[in-house]
DRENKOLLO-462644 format. One line per 4 residues: number of its first residue (from 1); their letters; for each residue y, x, z of N, C-alpha, C. Coordinates in steps of 0.02 Angstrom, whole numbers. Each point is the difference from the previous one (the first is absolute). Layout:
// DRENKOLLO-462644
NUM	A	Y/X/Z/Y/X/Z/Y/X/Z ~ ...;
***
This chain:
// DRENKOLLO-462644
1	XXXX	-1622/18/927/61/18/-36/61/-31/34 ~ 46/46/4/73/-32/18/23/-58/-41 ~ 4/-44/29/38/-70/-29/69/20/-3 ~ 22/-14/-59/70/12/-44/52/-41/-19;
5	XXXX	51/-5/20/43/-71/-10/65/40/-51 ~ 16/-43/-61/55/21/-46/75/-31/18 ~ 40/31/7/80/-38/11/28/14/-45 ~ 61/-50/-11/32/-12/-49/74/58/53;
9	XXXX	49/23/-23/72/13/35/58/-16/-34 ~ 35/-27/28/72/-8/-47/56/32/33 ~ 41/61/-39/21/51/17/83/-6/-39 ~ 21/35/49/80/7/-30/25/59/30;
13	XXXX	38/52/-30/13/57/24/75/7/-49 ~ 52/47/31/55/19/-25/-42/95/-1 ~ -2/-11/-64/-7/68/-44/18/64/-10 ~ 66/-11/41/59/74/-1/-21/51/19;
17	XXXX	-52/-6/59/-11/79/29/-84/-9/-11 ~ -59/-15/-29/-21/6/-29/-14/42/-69 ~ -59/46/1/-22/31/-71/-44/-37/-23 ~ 2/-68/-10/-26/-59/-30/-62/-28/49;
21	XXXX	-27/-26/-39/-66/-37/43/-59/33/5 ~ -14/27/-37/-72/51/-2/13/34/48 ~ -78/27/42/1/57/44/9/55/-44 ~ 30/55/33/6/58/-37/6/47/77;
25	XXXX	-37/60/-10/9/48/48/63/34/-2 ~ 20/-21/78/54/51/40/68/-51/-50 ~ -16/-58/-19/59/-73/-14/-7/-58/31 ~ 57/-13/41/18/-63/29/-21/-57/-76;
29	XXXX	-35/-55/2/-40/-37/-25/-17/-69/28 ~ 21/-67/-53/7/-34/43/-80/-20/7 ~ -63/-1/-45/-50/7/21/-21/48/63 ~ 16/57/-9/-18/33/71/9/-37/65;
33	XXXX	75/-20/4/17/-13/84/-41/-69/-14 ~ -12/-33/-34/-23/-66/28/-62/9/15 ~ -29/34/-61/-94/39/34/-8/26/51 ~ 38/18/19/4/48/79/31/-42/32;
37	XXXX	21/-54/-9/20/-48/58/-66/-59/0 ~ -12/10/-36/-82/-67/14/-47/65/29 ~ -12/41/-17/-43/63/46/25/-28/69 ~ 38/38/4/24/-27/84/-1/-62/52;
41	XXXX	7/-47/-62/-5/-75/29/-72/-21/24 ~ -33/19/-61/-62/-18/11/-55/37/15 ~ 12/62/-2/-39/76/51/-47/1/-68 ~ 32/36/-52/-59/-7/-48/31/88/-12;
45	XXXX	-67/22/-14/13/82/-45/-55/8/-44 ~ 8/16/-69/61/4/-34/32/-62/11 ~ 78/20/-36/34/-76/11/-19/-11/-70 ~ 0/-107/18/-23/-18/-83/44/16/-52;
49	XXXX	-20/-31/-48/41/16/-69/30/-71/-32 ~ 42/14/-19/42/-46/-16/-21/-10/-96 ~ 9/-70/-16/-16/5/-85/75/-48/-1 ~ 52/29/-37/49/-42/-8/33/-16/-80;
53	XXXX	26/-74/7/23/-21/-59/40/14/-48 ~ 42/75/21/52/9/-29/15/65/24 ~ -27/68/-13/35/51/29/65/54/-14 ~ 47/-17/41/67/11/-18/-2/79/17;
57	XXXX	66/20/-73/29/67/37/43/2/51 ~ 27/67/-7/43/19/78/60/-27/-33 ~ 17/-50/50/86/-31/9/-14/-69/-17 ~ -52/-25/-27/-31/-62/-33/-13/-56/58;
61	XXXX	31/-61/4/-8/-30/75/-53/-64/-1 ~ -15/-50/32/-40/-27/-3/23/-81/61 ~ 9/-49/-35/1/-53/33/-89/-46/1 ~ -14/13/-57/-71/-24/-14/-57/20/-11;
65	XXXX	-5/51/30/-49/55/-5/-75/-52/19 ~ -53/12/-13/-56/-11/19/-82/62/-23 ~ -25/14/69/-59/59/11/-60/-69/16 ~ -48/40/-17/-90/-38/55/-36/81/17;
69	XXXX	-8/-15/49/-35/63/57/-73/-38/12 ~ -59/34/1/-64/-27/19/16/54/74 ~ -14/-55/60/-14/14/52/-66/-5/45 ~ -14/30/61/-78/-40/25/46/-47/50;
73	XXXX	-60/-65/-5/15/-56/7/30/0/95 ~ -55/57/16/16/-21/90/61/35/3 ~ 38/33/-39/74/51/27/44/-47/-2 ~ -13/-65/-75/50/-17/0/-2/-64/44;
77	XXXX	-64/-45/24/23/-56/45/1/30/73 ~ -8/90/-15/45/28/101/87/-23/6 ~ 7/-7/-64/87/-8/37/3/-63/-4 ~ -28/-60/-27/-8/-65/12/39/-13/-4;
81	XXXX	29/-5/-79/63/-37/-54/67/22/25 ~ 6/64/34/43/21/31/36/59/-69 ~ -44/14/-44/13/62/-48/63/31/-22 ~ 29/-72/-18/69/31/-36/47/22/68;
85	XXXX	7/-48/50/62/-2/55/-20/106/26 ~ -59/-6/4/-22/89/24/9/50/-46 ~ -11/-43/-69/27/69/-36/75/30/13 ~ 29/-76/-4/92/4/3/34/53/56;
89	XXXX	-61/-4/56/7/47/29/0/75/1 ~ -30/29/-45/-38/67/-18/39/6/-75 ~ 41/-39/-21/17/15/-95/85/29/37 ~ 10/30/-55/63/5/-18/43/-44/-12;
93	XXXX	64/-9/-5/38/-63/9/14/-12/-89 ~ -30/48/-53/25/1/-40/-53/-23/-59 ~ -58/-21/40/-65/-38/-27/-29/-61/46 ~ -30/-57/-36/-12/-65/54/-72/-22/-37;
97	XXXX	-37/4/34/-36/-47/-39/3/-75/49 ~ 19/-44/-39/4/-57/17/-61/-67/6 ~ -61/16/-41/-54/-55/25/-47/62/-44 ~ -73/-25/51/-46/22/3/-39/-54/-6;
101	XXXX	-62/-29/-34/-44/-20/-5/-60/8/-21 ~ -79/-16/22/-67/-8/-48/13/-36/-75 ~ -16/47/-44/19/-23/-66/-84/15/-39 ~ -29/-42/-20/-54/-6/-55/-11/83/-26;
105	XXXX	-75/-5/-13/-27/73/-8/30/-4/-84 ~ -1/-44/-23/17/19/-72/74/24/4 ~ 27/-35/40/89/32/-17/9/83/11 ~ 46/0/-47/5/67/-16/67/3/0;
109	XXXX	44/36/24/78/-10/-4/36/45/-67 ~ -20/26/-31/6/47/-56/-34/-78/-71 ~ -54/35/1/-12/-56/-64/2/-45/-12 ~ -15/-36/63/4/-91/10/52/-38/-15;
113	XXXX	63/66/8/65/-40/-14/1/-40/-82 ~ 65/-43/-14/13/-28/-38/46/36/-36 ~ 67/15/46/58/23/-32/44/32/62 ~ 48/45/-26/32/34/62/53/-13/-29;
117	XXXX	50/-3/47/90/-34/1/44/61/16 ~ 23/25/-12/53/53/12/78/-34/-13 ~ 62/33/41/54/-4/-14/38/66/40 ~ 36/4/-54/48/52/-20/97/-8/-5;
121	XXXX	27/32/59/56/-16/22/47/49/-23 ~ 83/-37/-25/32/77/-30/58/-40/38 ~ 66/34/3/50/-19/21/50/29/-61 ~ 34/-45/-34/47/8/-41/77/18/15;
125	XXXX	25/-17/60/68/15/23/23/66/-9 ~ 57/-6/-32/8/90/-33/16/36/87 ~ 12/-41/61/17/54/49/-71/25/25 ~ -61/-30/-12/-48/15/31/-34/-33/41;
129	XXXX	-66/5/21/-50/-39/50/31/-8/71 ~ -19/-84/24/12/2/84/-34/43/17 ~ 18/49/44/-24/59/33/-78/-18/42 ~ 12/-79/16/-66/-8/49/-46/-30/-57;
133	XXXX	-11/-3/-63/-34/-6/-50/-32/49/-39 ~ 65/81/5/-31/39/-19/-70/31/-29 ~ -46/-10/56/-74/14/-23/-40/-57/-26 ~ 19/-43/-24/-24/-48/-29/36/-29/-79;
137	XXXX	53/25/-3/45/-19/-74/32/62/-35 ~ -31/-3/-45/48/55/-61/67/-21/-15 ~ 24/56/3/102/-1/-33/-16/-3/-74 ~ 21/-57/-17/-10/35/-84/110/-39/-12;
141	XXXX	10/76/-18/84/3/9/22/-36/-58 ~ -42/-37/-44/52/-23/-67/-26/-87/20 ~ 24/-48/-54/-1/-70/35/-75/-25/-44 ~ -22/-16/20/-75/-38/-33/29/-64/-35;
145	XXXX	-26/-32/-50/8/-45/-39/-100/-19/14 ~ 14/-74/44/-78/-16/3/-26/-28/-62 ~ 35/-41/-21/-6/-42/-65/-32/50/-52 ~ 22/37/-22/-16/45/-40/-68/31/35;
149	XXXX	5/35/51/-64/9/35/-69/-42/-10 ~ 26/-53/4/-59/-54/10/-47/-29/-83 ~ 64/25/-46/8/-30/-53/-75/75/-47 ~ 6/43/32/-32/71/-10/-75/-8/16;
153	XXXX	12/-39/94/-63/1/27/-54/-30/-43 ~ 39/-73/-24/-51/-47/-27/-48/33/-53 ~ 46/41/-31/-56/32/-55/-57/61/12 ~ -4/21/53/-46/38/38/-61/-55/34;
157	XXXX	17/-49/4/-48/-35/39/-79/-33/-46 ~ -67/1/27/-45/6/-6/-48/63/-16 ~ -40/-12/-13/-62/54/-5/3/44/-44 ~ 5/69/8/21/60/-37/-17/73/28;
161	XXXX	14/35/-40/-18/71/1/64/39/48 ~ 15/-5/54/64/41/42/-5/73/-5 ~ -22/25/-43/-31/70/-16/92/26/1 ~ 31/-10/-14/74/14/-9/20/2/74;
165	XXXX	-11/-21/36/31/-24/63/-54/2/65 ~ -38/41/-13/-63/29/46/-9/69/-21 ~ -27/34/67/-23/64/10/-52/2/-26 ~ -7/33/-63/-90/17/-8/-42/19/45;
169	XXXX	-56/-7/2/-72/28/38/-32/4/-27 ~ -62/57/-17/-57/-9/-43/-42/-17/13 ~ -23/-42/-59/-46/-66/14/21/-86/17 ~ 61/-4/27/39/-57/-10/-1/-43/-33;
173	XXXX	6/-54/13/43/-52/-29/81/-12/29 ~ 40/-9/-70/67/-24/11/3/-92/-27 ~ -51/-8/-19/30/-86/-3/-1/-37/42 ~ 51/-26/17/3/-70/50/44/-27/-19;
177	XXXX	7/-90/45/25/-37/-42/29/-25/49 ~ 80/-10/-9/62/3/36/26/-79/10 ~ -13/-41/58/-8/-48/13/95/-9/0 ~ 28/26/31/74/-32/31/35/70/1;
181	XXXX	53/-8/-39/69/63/1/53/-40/2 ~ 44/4/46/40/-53/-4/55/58/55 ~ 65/-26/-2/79/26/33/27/-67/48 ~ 17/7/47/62/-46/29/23/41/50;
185	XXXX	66/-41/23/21/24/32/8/-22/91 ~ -24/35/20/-3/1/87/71/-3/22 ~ 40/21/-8/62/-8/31/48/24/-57 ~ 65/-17/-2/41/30/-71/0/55/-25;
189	XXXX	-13/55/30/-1/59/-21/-79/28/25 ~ -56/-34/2/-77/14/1/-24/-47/-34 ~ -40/45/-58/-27/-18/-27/-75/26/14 ~ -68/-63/-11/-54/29/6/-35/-27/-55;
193	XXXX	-58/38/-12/-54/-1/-58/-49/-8/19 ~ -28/-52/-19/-95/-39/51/-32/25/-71 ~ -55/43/13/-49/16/-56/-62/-16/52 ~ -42/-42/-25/-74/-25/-22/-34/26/-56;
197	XXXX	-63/26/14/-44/9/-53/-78/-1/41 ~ -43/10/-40/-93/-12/16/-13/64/51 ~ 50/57/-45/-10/59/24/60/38/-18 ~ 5/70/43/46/40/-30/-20/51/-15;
201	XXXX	27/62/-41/-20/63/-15/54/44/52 ~ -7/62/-25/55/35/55/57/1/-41 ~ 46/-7/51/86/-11/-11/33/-49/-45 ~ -65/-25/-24/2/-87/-39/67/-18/25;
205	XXXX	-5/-21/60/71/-56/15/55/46/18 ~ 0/85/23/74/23/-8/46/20/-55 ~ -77/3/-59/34/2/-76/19/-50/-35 ~ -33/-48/23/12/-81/-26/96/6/29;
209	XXXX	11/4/81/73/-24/17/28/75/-44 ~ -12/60/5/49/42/-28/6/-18/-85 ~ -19/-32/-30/14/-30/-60/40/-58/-14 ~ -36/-49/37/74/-58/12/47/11/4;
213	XXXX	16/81/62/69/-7/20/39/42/-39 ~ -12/9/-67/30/42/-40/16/-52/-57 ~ -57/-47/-3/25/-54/-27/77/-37/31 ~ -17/-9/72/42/-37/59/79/37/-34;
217	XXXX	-5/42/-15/70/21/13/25/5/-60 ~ -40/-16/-51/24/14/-66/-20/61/-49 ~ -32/64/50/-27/55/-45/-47/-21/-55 ~ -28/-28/-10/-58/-35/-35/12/-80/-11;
221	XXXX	-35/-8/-63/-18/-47/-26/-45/-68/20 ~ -3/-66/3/-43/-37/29/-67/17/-11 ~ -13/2/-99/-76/23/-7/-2/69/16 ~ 19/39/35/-17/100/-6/-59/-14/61;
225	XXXX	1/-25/59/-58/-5/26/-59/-50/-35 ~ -1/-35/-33/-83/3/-44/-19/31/-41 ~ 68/47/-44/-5/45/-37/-55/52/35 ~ 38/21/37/-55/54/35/-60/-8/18;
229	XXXX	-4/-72/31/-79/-29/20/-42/-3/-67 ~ 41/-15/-60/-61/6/-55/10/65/-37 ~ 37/73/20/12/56/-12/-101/30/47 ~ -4/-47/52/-89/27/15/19/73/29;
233	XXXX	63/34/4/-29/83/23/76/2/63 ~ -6/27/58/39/8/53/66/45/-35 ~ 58/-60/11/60/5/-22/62/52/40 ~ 11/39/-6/14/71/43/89/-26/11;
237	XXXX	11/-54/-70/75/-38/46/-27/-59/52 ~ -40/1/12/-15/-55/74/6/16/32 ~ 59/-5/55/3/30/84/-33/-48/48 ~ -40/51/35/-53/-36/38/58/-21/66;
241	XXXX	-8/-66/13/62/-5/78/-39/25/54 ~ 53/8/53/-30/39/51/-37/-29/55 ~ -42/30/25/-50/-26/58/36/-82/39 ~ 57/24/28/-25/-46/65/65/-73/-24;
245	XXXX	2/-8/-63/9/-57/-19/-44/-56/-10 ~ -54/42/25/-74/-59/-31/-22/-37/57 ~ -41/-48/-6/-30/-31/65/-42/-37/-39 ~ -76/-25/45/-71/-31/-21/26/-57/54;
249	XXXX	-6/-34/-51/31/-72/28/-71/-43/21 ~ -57/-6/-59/-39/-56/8/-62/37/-21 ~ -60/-24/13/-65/18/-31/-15/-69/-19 ~ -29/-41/-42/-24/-47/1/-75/-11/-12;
253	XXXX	-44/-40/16/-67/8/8/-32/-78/-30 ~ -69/11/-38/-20/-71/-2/-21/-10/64 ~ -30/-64/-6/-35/-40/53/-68/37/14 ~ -6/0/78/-46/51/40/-72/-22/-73;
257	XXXX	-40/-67/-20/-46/15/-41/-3/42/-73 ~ 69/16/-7/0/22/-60/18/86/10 ~ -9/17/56/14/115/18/-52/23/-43 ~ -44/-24/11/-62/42/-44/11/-2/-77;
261	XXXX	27/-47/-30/-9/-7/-67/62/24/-22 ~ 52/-11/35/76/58/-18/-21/57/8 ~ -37/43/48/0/66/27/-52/20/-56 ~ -42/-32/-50/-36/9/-48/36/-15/-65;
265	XXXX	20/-5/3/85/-19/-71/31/57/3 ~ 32/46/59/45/20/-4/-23/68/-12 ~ -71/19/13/-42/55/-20/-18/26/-70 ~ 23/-45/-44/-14/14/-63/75/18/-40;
269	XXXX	-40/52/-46/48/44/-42/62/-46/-43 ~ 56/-25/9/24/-33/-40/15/46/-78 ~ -3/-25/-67/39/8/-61/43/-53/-44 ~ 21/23/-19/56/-48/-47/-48/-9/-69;
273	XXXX	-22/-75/-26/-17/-22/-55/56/3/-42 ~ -34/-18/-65/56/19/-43/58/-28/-18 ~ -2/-80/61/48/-38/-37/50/0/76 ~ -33/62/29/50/-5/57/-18/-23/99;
277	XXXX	-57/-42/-20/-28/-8/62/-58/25/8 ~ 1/-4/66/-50/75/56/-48/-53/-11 ~ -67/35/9/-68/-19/7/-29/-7/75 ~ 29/31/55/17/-11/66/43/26/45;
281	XXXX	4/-47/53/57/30/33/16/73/30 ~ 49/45/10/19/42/17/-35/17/69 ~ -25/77/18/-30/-26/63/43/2/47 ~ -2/-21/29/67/-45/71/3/43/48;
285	XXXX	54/54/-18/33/33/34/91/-7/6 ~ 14/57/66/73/12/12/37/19/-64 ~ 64/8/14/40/17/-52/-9/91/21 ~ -22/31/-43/-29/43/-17/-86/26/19;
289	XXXX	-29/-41/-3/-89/20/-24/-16/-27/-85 ~ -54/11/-5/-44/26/-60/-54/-30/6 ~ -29/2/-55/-67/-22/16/-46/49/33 ~ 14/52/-24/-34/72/23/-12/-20/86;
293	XXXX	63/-4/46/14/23/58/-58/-53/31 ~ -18/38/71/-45/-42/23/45/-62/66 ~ -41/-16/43/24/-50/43/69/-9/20 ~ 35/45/-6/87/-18/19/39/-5/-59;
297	XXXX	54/-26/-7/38/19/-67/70/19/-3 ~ 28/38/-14/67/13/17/65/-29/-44 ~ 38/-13/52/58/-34/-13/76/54/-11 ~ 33/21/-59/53/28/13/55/-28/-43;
***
């Protein structure tokens, strides 16, 4: 039998010209070019498959992305720790993977995780975005009030039903439990939004910021976003914000002995008991997967 070696990748891509991360036929994909750039590197056909922590839509960017690829063992000590500098060669300038390593058969880059970090960028200045920011910050033309923002977030935070603020799927789960919502400001007129949670559902975190920022400006009330979170049914005044304000900042992971027993946690069906807390954790996906979805999870 072919001897098989698992890698860990840590990936960062600007999202703009991208139709998200999934392969999809006859779509630029940021899974595709990188599968077809380890094909090439390492003379493998088919090219492998990528299982990643977080799968984003189109315009959705990625500072912290992390995939594990099972490779055979002799392809990968032919380039002899040379992997990433050769890919850099063969990628697009608009994807990197930055370290490559042998990572434990139990790690799993999807379930194993702990928690995923997202942040979300708007620009408040009524003239509009620095032009060289553009694809990375939303105009939002009225003035944000963070205080108030923040004052909103707090009451959304922990373990709950985001059924309001997620895309259904059938068969799903929408509970997860919302580690960090928080506002500051990056420069005087940028403001950003760090959302943490176990897991996300789909459009979780662009409905989460298009709610704040209606708060932000005064359209709404501090409690109207938990209102809706305990309203349980997708709120048709929630504007979802747009793609390429988002970015996957962090994956975080236990300690290499503990992949197997997270990646077995995160497999089970979470529900809400009656006094409010889950019976287990959410299974540990991107900001938009399900429990349904299999090995990738999508982020929009």
């Amino acid at each position: 039998m072919t001897a098989l070696v698992r890698l860990r990748l840590d990936i960062s891509y600007d999202g703009s010209d991208f139709a998200g991360w999934a392969r999809q036929p006859g779509q630029r994909t940021v899974q595709g070019v990188i599968e077809d750039a380890l094909a090439r590197v390492l003379r493998l056909d088919p090219a492998p498959v990528l299982t990643v922590a977080g799968r984003t839509d189109a315009g959705v960017h990625a500072r912290g992305q992390v995939a594990h690829v099972v490779v055979p063992h002799a392809a990968y000590t032919a380039v002899n720790g040379t992997l990433p500098r050769r890919l850099a060669g063969v990628l697009p300038p608009d994807v990197r993977v930055w370290r490559i390593a042998p990572a434990p058969d139990t790690f799993d880059a999807r379930f194993s995780a702990l928690s995923r970090r997202y942040e979300y960028r708007v620009c408040d200045d009524p003239v509009g975005v620095e032009p060289l920011r553009r694809r990375d910050v939303l105009w939002h033309p009225r003035p944000l009030n963070l205080d108030r923002m923040n004052a909103a977030c707090a009451l959304l935070l922990g373990e709950h039903d985001f059924a309001a603020y997620c895309r259904r799927r059938e068969g799903a789960t929408t509970i997860r439990k919302l580690l960090r919502y928080e506002w500051t400001r990056e420069e005087p007129r940028l403001a950003v939004a760090t959302v943490e949670a176990d897991a996300f559902c789909h459009s979780m975190v662009r409905a989460l910021v298009g709610a704040l920022l209606m708060v932000g400006d005064g359209r709404r009330d501090i409690e109207w976003p938990a209102q809706v979170l305990a309203a349980g049914v997708r709120d048709s005044s929630v504007n979802v914000a747009p793609a390429h304000g988002l970015s996957l900042e962090e994956i975080r992971y236990p300690d290499a002995g503990d992949f197997a027993r997270r990646a077995q946690e995160t497999r089970r069906v979470r529900t809400l008991n009656a006094t409010g807390g889950g019976s287990a954790p959410a299974e540990a996906a991107g900001e938009g997967a399900d429990a349904s979805e299999s090995s990738s999870a999508r982020v929009s």
